[in-house]
C-alpha positions in Angstrom: 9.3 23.3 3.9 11.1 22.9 0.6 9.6 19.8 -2.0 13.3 19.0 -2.1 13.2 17.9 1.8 9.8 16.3 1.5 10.9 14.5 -1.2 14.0 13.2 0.5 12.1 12.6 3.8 8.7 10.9 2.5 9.3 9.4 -0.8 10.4 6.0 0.2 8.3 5.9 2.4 5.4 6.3 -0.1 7.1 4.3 -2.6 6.4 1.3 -0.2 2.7 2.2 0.2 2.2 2.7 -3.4 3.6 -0.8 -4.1 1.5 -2.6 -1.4 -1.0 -1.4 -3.2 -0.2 -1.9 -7.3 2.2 -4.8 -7.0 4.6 -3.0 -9.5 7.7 -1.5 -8.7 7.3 1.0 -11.8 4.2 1.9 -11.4 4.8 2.7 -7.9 7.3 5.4 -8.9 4.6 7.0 -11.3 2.3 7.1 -8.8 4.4 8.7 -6.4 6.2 11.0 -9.1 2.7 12.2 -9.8 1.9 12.7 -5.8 4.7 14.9 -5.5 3.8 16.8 -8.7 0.5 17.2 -8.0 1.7 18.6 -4.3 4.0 20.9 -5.6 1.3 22.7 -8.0 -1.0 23.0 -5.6 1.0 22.9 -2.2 -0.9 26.5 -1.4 -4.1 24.1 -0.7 -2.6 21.9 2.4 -3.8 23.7 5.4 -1.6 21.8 7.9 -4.4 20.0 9.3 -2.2 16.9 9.3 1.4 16.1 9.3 3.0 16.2 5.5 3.5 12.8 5.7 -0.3 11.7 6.7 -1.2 13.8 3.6 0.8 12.5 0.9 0.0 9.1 1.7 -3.6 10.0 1.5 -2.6 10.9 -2.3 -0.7 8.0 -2.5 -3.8 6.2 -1.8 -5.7 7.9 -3.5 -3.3 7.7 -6.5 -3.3 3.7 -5.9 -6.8 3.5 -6.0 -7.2 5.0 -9.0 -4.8 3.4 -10.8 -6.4 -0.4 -9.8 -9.3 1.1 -11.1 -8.1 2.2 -14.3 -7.8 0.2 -17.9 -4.4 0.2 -18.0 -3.5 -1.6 -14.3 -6.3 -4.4 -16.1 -4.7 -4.5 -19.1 -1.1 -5.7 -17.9 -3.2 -7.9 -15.2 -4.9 -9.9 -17.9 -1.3 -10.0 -20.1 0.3 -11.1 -17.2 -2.7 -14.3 -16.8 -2.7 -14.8 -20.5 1.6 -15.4 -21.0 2.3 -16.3 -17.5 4.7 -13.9 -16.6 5.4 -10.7 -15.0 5.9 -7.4 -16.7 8.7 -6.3 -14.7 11.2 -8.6 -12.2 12.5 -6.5 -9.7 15.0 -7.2 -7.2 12.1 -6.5 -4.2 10.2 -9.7 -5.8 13.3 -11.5 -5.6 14.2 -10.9 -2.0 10.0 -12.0 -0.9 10.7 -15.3 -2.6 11.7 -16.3 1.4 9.9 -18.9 3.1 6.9 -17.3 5.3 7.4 -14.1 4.5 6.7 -15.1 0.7 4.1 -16.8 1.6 2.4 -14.1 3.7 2.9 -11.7 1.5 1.3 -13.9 -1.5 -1.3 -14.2 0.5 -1.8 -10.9 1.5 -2.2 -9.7 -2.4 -4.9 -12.2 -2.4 -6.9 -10.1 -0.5 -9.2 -7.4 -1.6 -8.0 -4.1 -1.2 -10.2 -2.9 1.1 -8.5 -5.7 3.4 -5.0 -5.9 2.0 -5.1 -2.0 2.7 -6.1 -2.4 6.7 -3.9 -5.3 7.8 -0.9 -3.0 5.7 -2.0 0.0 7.7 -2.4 -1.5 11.4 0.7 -4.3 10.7 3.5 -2.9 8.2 2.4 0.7 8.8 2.1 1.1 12.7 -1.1 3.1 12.7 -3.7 2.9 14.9 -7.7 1.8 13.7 -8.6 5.4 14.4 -5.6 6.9 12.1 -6.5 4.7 9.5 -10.4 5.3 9.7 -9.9 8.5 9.1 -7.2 7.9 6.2 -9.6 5.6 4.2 -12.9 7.7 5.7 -14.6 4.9 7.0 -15.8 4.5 10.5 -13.4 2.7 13.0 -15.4 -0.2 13.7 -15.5 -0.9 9.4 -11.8 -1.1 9.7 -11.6 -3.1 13.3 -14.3 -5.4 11.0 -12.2 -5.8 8.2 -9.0 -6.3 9.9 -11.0 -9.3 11.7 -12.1 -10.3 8.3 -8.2 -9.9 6.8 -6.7 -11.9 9.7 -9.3 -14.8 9.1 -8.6 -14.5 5.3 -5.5 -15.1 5.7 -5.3 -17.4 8.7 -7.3 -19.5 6.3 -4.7 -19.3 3.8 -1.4 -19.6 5.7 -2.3 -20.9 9.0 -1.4 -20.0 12.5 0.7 -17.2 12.3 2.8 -14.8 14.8 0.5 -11.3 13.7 2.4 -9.4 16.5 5.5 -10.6 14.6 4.6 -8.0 11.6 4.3 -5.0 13.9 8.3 -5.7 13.3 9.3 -6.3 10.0 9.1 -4.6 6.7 8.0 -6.2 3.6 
């Protein structure tokens, strides 16, 4: 398969993932520029064990993780506490300002990742708790735990809500 066809088909798709996870439209696109780059030089190594798809968003992941982890995605975190504003407004923040959906998905970021990345997974995503213990290697019954754990989280934080509904919509 050409990168130029699993670029078309896939990044979207893992632009989404990589801003559920970093909360920064921008940031998003490096990460996912820097999936696709890193595929391309090494694209020899995928032994088709998995779809295309399932593997980039493992490095999508991946990616994610490693960028929550790293100085810089702390540095803009504590200038955005300190001045009280955002370091990018984009038009995806504008359109969440809605009623429940805002407020579910303020809520959701209030979650750890570990948790935030389960209920995104099973809800927005569509996968089953076996597809995403193996994406996050973790045993199934960890991520049936902490999608227990989200819900009540979150329950706690919004109330009743429809979580049947989100199999549905999109963020």
């Amino acid at each position: 398969m050409e990168i130029e066809q699993i670029i078309t088909e896939h990044g979207d798709y893992l632009l989404k993932v990589a801003y559920l996870y970093v909360k920064n439209e921008a940031t998003a696109e490096d990460i996912v520029q820097d999936v696709f780059i890193a595929f391309y030089q090494k694209q020899e190594q995928f032994r088709q064990e998995s779809s295309y798809r399932t593997y980039l968003v493992k490095m999508t992941v991946n990616r994610s993780h490693d960028y929550l982890r790293s100085w810089k995605s702390k540095r803009l975190s504590l200038f955005e506490k300190i001045t009280g504003r955002s370091t990018t407004v984009t038009p995806e923040k504008e359109l969440l300002a809605k009623s429940t959906k805002r407020e579910l998905v303020d809520a959701l970021f209030t979650l750890s990742v570990p948790y935030r990345e389960v209920l995104i997974l099973y809800y927005f995503e569509d996968m089953t708790t076996v597809e995403i213990a193996q994406l996050v290697c973790c045993p199934e019954a960890t991520v049936r735990t902490r999608l227990q754990r989200a819900r009540k989280q979150l329950a706690t934080a919004i109330g009743d809500y429809d979580w049947e509904v989100l199999r549905h919509e999109s963020i």
